[in-house]
C-alpha positions as CSV (number, residue, x, y, z in Angstrom):
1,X,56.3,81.9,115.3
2,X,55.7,83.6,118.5
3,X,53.2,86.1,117.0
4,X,51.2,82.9,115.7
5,X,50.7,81.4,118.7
6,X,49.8,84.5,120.9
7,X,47.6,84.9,118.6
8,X,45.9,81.5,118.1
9,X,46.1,81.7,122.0
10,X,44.0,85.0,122.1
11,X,41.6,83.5,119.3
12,X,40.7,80.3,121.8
13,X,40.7,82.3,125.3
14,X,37.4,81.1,127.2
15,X,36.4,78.7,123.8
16,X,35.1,75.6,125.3
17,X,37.9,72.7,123.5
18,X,35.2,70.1,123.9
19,X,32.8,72.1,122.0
20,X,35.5,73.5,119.7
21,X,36.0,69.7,118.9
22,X,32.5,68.8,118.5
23,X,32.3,72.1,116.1
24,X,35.2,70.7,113.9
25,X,34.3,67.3,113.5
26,X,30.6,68.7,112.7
27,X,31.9,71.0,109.7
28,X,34.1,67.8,108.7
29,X,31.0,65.8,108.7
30,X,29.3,67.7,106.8
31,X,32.0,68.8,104.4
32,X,32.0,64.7,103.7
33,X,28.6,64.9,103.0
34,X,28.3,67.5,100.8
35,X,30.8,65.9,98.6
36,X,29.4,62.8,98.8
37,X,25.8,64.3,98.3
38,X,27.6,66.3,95.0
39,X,29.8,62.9,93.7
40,X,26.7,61.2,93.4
41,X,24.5,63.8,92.0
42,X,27.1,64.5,89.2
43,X,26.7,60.3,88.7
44,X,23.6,59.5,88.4
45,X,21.9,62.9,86.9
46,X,19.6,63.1,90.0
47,X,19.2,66.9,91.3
48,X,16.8,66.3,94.7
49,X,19.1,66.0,97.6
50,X,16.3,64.2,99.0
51,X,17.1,60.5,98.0
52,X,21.0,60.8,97.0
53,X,22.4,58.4,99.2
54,X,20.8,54.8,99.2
55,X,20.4,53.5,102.8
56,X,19.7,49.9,103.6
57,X,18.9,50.5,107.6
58,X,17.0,48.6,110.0
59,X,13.6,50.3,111.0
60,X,12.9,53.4,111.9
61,X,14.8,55.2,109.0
62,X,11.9,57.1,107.5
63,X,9.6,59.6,109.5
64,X,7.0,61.6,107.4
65,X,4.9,64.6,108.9
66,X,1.3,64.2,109.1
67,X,0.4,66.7,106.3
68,X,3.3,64.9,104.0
69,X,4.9,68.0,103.4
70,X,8.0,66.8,104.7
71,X,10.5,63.8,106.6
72,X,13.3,62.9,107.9
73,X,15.2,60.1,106.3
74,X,18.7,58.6,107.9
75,X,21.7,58.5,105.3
76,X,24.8,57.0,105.7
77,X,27.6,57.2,108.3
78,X,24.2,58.3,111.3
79,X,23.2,61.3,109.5
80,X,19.7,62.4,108.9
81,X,18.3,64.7,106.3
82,X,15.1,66.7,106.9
83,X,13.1,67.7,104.1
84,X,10.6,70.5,104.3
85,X,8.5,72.9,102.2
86,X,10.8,75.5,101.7
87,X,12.6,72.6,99.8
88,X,15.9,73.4,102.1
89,X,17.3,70.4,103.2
90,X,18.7,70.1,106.8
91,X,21.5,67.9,108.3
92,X,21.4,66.3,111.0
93,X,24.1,64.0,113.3
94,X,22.0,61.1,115.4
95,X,23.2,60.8,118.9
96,X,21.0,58.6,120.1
97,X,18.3,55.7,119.9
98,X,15.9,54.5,122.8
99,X,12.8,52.3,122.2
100,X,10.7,55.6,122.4
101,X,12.2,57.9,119.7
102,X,15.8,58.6,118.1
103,X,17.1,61.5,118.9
104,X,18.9,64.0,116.5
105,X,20.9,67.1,116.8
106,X,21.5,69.7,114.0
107,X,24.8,69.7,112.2
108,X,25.3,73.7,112.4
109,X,25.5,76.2,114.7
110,X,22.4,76.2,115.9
111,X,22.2,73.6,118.9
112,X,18.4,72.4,117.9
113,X,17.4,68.9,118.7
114,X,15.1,66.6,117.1
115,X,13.4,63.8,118.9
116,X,11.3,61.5,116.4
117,X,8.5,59.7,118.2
118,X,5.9,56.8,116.7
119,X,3.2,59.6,116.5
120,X,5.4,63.1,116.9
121,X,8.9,65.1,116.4
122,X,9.6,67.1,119.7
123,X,11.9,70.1,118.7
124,X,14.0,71.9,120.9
125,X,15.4,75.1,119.1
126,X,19.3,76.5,119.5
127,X,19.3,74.1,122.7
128,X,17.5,75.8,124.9
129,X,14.4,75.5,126.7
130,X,12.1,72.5,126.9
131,X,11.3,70.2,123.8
132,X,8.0,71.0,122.4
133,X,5.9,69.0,119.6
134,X,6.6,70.6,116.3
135,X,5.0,68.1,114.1
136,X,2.3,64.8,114.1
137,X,3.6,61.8,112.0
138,X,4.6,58.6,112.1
139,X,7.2,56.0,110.6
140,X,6.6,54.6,107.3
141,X,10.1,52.5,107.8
């Protein structure tokens, strides 16, 4: 027992708890989601993570890039899913909503934040740095 916690001791010296948290309940988040994303797959035949979960949200729940090769569309339970070329969808957590654009943060280890504006998407990458405009769009709902 004593060996255990010396070493889970060792393994959390100078880890942030806060962030530790926010790590966890990111993973289990997304965890959910997968399963969820999977369950209903398996259901209904459909194989385009795109469009698995049906949303009935108030506006701003659909933002589509300029050259329509990709969008971010909000799920369930404040997540968001980004679609783009590569056909790799990302996952993202929403942390906050102002008049001028909802803002969206990456649910991995990377930090990057999403701002989705009427007429843009500011980006900033692993958290760092200032947010610069990635893409032109707009909302389509």
């Amino acid at each position: 027992m004593r060996a255990a916690v010396v070493a889970l001791t060792v393994l959390f010296i100078g880890a942030d708890t806060a962030d530790l948290e926010y790590e966890v309940q990111l993973r289990k988040d997304f965890e959910e989601f997968q399963e969820k994303a999977e369950a209903l797959a398996a259901d209904k035949g459909v194989t385009s993570p795109d469009r698995l979960i049906p949303v009935l949200m108030n506006r701003r729940s659909l933002w589509i890039n300029g050259a329509g090769t990709g969008f971010f569309e909000r799920l369930n339970s404040g997540h968001w899913i980004e679609k783009v070329p590569d056909g790799v969808p990302n996952l993202f957590l929403e942390s906050s909503r102002t008049e001028a654009y909802v803002a969206l943060g990456r649910v991995d280890r990377t930090k990057t934040r999403v701002r989705l504006y009427d007429a843009k998407c500011d980006v900033m990458l692993n958290g760092k740095g200032e947010f610069k405009t990635f893409y032109k769009g707009s909302w389509e709902r």
